[in-house]
Backbone as JSON, one array per atom type, in Angstrom:
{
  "sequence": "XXXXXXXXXXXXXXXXXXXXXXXXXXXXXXXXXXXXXXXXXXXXXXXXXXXXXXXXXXXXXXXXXXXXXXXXXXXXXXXXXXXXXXXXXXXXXXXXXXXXXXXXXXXXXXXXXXXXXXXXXXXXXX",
  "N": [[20.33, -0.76, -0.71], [17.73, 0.07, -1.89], [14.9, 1.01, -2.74], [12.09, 1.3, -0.69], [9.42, 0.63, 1.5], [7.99, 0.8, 4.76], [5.99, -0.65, 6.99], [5.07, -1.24, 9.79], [2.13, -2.48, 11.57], [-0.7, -3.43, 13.45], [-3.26, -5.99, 13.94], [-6.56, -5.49, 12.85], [-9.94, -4.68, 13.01], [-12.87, -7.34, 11.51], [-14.58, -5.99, 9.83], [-13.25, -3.19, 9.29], [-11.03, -4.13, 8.28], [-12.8, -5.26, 5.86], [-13.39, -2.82, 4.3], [-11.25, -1.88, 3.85], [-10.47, -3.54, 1.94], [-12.0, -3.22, -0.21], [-11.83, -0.78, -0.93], [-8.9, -0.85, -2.07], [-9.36, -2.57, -3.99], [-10.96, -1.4, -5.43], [-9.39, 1.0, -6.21], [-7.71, -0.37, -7.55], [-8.77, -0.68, -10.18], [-8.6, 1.44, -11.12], [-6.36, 1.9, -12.05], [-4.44, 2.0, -14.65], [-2.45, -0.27, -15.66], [-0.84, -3.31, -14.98], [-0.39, -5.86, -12.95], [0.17, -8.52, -10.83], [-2.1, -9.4, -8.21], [-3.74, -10.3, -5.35], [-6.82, -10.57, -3.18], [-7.8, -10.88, -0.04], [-9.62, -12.27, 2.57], [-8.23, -12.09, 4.66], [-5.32, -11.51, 3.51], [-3.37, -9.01, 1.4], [-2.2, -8.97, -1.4], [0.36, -8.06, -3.44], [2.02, -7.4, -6.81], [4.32, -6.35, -9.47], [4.75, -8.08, -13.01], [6.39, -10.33, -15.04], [9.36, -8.4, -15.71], [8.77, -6.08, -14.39], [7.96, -6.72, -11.78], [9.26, -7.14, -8.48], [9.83, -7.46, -5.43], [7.11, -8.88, -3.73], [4.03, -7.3, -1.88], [2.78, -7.47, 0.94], [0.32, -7.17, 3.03], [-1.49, -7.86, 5.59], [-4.39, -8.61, 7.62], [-3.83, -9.55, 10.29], [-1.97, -8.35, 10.75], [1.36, -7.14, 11.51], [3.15, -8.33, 13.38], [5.72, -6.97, 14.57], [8.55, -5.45, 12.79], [8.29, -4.86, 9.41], [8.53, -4.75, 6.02], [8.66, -3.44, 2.35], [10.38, -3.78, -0.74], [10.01, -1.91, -3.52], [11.53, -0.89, -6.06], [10.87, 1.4, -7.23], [9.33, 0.38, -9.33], [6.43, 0.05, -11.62], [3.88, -1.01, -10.01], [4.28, -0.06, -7.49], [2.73, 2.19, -7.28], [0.4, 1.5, -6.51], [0.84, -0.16, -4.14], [1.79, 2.0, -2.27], [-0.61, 3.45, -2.65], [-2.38, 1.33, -1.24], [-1.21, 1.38, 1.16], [-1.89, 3.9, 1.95], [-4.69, 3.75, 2.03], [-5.2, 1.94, 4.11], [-4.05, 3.72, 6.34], [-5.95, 5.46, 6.36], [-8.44, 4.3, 7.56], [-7.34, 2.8, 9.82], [-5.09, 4.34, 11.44], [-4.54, 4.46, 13.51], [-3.0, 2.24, 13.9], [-1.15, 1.53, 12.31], [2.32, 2.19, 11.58], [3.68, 3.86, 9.23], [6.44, 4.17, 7.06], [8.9, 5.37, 4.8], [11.15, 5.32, 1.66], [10.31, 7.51, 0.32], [9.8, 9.64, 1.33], [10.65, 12.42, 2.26], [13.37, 13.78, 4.34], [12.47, 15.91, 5.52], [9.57, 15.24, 5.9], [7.69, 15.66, 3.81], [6.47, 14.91, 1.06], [7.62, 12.73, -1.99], [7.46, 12.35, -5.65], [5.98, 9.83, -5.92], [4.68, 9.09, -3.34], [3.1, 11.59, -3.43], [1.56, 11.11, -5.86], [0.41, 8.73, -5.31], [-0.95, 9.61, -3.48], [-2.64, 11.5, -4.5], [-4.12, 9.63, -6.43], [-5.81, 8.22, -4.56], [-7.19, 10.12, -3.42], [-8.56, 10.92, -6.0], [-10.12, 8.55, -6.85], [-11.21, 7.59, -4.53], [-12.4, 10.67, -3.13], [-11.09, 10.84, -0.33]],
  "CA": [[19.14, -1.39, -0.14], [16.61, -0.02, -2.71], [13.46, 2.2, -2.69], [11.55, 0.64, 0.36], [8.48, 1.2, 2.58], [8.04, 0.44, 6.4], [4.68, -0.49, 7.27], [4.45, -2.14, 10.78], [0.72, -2.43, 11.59], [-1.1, -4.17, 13.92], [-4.7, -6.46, 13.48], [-7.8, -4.91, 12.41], [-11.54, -5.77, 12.79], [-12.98, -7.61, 10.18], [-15.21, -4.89, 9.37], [-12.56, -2.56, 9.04], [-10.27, -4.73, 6.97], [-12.99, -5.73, 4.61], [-13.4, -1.99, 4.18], [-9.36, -1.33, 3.47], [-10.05, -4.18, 0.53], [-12.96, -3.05, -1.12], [-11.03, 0.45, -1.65], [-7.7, -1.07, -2.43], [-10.03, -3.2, -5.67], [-11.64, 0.09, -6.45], [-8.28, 1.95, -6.65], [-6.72, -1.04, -8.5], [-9.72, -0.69, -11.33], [-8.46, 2.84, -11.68], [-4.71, 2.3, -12.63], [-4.16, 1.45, -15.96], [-1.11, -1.11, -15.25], [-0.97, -4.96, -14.86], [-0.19, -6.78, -11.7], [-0.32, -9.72, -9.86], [-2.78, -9.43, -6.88], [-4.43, -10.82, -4.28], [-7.74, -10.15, -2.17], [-8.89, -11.87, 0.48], [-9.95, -12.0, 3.91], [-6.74, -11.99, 5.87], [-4.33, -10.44, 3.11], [-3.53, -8.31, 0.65], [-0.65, -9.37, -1.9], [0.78, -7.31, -5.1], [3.38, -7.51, -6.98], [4.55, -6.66, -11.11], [4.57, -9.49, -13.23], [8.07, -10.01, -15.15], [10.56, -7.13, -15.18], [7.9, -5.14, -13.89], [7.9, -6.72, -10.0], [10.39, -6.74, -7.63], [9.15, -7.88, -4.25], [5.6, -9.02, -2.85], [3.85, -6.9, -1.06], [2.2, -8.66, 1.97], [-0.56, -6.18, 4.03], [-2.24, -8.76, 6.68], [-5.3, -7.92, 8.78], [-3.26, -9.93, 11.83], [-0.74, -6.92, 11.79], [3.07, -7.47, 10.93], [3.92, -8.83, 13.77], [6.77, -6.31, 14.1], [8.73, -4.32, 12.06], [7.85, -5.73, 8.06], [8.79, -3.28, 4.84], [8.68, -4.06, 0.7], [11.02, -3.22, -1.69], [9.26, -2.14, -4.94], [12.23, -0.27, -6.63], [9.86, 2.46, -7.91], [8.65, -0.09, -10.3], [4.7, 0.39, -11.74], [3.07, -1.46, -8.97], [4.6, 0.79, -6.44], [1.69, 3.48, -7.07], [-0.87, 0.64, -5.53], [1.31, -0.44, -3.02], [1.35, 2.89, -1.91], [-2.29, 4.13, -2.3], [-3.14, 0.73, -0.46], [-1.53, 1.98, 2.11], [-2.54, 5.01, 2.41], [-6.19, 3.1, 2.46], [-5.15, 1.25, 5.33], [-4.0, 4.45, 7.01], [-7.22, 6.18, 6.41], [-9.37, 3.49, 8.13], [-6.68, 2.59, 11.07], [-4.58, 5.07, 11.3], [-3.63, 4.47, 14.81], [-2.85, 1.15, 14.11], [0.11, 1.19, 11.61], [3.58, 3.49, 11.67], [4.21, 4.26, 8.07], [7.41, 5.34, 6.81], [9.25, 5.21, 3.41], [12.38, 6.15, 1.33], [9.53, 7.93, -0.24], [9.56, 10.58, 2.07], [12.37, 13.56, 2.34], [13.71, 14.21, 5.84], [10.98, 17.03, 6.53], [8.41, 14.69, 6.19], [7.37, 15.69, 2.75], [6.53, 13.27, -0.22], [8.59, 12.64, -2.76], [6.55, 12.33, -6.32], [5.63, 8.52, -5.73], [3.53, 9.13, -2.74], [1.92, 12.67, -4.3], [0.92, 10.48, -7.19], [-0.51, 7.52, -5.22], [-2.1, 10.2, -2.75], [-3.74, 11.88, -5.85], [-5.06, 8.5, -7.04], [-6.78, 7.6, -3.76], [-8.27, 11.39, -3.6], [-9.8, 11.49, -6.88], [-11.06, 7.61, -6.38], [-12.19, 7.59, -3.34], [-12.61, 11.79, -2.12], [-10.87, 11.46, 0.98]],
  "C": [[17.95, -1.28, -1.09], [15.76, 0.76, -2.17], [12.21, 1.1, -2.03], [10.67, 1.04, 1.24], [8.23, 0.22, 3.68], [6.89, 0.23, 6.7], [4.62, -1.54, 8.67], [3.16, -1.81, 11.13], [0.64, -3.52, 12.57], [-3.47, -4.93, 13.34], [-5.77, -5.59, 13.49], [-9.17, -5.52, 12.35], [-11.68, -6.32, 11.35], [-13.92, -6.49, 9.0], [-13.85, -3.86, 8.76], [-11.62, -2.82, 7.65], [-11.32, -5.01, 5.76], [-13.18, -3.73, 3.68], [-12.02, -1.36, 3.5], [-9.41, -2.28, 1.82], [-11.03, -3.98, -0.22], [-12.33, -1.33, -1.41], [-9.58, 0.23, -2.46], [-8.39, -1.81, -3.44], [-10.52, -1.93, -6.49], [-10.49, 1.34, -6.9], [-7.98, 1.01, -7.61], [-7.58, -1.0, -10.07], [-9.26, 0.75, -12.13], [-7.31, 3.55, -12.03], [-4.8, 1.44, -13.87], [-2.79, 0.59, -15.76], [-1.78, -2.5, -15.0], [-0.11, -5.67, -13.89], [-0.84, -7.81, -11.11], [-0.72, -9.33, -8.55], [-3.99, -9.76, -6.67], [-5.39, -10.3, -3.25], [-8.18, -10.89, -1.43], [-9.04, -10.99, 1.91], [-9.43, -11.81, 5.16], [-5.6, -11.64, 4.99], [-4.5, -9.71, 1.78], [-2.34, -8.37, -0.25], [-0.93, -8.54, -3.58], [2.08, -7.59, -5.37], [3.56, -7.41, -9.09], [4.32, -7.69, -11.23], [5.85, -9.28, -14.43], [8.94, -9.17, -14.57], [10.01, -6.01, -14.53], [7.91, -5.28, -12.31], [9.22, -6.69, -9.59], [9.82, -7.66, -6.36], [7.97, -7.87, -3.77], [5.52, -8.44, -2.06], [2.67, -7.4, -0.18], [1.49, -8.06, 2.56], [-1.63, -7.6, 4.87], [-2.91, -8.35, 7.87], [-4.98, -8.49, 10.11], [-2.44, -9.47, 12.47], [0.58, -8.18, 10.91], [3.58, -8.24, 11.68], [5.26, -8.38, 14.34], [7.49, -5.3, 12.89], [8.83, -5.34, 10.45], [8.48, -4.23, 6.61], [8.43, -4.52, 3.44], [9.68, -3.24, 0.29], [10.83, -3.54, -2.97], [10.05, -1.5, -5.76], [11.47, 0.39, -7.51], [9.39, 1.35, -9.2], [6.54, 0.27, -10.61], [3.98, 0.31, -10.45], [3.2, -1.19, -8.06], [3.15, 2.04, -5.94], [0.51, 2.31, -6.34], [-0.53, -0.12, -4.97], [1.12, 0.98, -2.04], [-0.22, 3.48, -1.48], [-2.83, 2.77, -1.35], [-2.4, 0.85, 0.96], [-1.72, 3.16, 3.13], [-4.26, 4.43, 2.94], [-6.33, 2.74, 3.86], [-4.75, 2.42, 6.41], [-4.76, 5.19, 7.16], [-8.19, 5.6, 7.75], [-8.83, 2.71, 9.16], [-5.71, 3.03, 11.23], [-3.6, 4.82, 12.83], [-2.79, 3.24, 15.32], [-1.47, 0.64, 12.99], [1.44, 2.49, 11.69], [4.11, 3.18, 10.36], [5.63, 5.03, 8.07], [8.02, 4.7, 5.46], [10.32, 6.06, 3.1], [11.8, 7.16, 0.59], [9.23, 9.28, -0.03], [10.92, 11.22, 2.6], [12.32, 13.53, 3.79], [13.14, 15.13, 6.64], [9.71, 16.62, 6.7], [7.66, 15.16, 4.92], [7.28, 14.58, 1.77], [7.13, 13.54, -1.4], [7.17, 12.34, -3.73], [5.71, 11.09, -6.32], [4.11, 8.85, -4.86], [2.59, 10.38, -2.37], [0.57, 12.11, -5.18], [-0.33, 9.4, -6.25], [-1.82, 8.59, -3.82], [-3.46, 11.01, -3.53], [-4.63, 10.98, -6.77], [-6.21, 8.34, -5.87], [-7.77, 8.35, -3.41], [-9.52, 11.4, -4.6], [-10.46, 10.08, -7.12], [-11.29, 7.29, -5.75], [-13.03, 8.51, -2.71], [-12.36, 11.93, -0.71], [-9.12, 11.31, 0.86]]
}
């Protein structure tokens, strides 16, 4: 199946969401890497660019809709798939059920989402 994260979510104010994308631009300023992505006002799209992507990742302030995932096969653009949504779990937390192959069976993080939690710490402080 591949190295895959679970993010069902539901809609978000607009306040809120524009808040989830003005941290997810200010993290992306602060990875040295090159990806294709997208900001707007209703989504949030990444993805490598040659051998570097793998699958689009789709974050939409109208919610998933259900159950939604990506599969970024630990490629680069995985670390700001990750930290964006950790962003989005910061600032609606009660509003998405995260889960990932990312994460060992005790609920621990695997080095992926250490790394992208240590990016969003030391550029954002929370």
């Amino acid at each position: 199946m591949g190295y895959t994260h679970y993010f069902e979510h539901k809609k978000v104010s607009k306040d809120t969401w524009a808040k989830i994308v003005v941290d997810c631009v200010k993290v992306m300023h602060a990875i040295d890497t090159t990806f294709e992505q997208e900001f707007t006002d209703k989504t949030i799209t990444i993805n490598g660019i040659g051998e570097e992507g793998h699958e689009t990742f789709i974050l939409e302030r109208k919610g998933s809709d259900g159950f939604t995932f990506c599969k970024t096969a630990r490629k680069p653009y995985d670390l700001f798939v990750c930290a964006c949504l950790l962003i989005y779990k910061h600032y609606s937390s009660n509003t998405m059920d995260l889960s990932s192959d990312g994460f060992n069976k005790d609920g621990t993080e695997e080095d992926e989402w250490v790394a992208a939690r240590d990016l969003v710490k030391d550029t954002l402080d929370y």
